[in-house]
C-alpha positions in Angstrom: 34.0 3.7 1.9 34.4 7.2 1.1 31.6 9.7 1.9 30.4 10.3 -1.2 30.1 6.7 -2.1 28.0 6.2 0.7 25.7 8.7 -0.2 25.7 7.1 -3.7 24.6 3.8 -1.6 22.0 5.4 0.2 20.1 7.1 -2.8 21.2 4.0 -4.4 18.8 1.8 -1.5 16.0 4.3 -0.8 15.7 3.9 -5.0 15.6 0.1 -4.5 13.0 0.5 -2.0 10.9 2.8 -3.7 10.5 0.6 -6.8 8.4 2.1 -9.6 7.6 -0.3 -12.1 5.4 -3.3 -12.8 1.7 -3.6 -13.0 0.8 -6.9 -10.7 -1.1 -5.3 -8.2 -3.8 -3.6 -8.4 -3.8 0.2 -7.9 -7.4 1.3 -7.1 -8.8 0.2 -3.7 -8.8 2.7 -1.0 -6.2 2.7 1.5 -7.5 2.6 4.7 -7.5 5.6 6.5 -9.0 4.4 9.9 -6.0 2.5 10.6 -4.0 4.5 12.9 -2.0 1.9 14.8 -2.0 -1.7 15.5 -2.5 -2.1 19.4 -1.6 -5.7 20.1 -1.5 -7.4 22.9 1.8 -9.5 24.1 1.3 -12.2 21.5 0.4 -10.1 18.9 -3.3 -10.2 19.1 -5.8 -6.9 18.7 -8.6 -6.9 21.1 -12.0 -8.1 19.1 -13.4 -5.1 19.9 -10.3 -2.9 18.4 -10.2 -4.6 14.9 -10.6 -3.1 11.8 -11.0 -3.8 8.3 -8.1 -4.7 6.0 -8.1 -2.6 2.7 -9.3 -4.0 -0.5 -5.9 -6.6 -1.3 -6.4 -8.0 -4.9 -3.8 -8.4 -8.2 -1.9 -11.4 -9.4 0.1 -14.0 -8.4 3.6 -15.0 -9.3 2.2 -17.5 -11.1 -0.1 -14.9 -13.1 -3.1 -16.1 -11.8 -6.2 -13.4 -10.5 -6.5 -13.6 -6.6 -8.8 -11.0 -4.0 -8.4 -11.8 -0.5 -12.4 -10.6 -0.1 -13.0 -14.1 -2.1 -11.9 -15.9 1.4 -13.5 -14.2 3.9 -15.2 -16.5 6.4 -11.7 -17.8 6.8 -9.2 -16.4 8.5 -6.2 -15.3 6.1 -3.1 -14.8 7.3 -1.2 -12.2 4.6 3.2 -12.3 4.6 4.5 -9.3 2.9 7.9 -10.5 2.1 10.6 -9.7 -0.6 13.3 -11.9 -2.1 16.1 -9.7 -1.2 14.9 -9.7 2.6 17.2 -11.7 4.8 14.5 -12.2 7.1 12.4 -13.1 4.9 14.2 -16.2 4.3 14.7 -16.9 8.0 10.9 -17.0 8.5 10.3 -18.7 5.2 9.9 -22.4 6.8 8.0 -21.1 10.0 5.1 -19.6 7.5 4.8 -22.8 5.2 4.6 -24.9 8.7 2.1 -22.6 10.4 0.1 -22.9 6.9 0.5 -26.6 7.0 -0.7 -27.1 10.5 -4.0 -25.0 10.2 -5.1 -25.6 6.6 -8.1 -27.8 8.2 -8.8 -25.1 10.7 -10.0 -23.2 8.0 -7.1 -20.7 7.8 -5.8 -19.4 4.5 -1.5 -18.0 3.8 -1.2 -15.3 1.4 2.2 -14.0 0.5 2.8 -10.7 -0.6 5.6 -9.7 -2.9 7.1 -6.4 -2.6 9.2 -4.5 -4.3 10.5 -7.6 -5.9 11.5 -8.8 -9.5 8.9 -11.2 -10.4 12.3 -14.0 -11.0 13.2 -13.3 -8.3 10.4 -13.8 -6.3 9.2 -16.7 -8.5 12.9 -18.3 -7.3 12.5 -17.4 -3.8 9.4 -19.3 -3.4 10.5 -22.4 -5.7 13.7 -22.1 -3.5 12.0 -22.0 -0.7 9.1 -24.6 -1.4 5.8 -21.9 -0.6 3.0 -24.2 -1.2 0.7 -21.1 -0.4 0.0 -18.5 -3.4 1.6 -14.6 -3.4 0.6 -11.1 -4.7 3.5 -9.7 -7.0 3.0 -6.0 -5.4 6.5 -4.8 -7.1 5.4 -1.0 -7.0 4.3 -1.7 -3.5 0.5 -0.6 -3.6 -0.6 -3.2 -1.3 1.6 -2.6 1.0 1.3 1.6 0.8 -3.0 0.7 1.6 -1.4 -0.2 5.0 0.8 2.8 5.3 -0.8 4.0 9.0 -0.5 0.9 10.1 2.1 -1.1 9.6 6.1 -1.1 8.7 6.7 -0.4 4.8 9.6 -2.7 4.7 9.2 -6.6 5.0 8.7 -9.0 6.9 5.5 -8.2 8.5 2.4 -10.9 9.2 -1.1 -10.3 9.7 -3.6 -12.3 10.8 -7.4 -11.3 9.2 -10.3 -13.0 10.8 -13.2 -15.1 9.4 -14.9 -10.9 8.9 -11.7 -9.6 7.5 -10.6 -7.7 10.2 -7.0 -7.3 11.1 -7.3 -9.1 14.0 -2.9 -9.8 14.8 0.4 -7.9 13.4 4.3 -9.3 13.7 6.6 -6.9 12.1 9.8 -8.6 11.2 10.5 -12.4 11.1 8.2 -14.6 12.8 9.2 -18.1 15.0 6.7 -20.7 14.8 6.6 -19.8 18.9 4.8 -16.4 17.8 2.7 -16.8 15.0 1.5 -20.9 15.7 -0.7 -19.9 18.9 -2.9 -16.8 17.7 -3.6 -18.5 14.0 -4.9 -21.2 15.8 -6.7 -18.9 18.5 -8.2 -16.7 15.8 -9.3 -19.8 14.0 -11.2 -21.1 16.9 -13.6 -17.9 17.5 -16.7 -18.8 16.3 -17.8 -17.9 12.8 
């Protein structure tokens, strides 16, 4: 590939990734300026004493229905930004929808979030992929920006919120049901 063209590519991606259009998620909400880092421990976990509060996360789903993550606090939410397009996405796809399986009676929550993604597409991916839990269509990304001093803005990333909303565990890129199984179930067990 010639030089030029791959400069062509490049604007070409950074466009792709810095999608402008649709209206799915909602765009007021702070972002959440305390957030500086994510200091986790080996398995992912943030100290109880070091978590903060996720920003406001509310819009529609892919399947058009109204959904705020504040509605489920006093459970603890575990949020999947993920794309369609995202190889590793895919790859974690079946880990998630296990881990969600496993600790639906432990009181824990999945919530998908859609980024930067045609809403067919996305719709497709989780048909394709047989998501049983519901996802944000954040196709401007405006979810994802309220973590911007936190966390990678490019998907896969998992965080586990506890029954107070708190971020409480962060895995950026694809999870294995080796990382993510343990904490869920750890964080479900703290006492209400």
């Amino acid at each position: 590939m010639t030089r030029p063209a791959l400069l062509a590519a490049a604007v070409a991606c950074a466009l792709a990734l810095t999608g402008c259009s649709g209206e799915s998620a909602t765009a007021d909400g702070p972002t959440s300026p305390q957030l500086k880092t994510l200091a986790t421990g080996a398995d992912g976990l943030i100290a109880e004493q070091d978590r903060r509060a996720a920003p406001a996360l509310s819009g529609t789903t892919l399947d058009g229905a109204p959904l705020d993550v504040a509605s489920m606090r006093g459970q603890v939410v575990v949020l999947n930004f993920w794309a369609s397009w995202c190889a590793p996405c895919r790859a974690e796809a079946e880990t998630l929808e296990e881990v969600a399986t496993r600790t639906v009676d432990k009181g824990v929550r999945f919530v998908g979030i859609n980024v930067k993604d045609d809403l067919g597409a996305a719709q497709a991916f989780q048909r394709k992929q047989e998501v049983s839990y519901p996802s944000l269509h954040d196709q401007p990304g405006v979810l994802l920006l309220r973590f911007r001093r936190a966390i990678p803005q490019t998907p896969p990333t998992t965080l586990i919120l506890d029954r107070e909303g708190r971020i409480a565990g962060f895995y950026a890129g694809a999870v294995r049901l080796s990382d993510l199984l343990g904490p869920v179930e750890q964080i479900a067990a703290e006492p209400a």
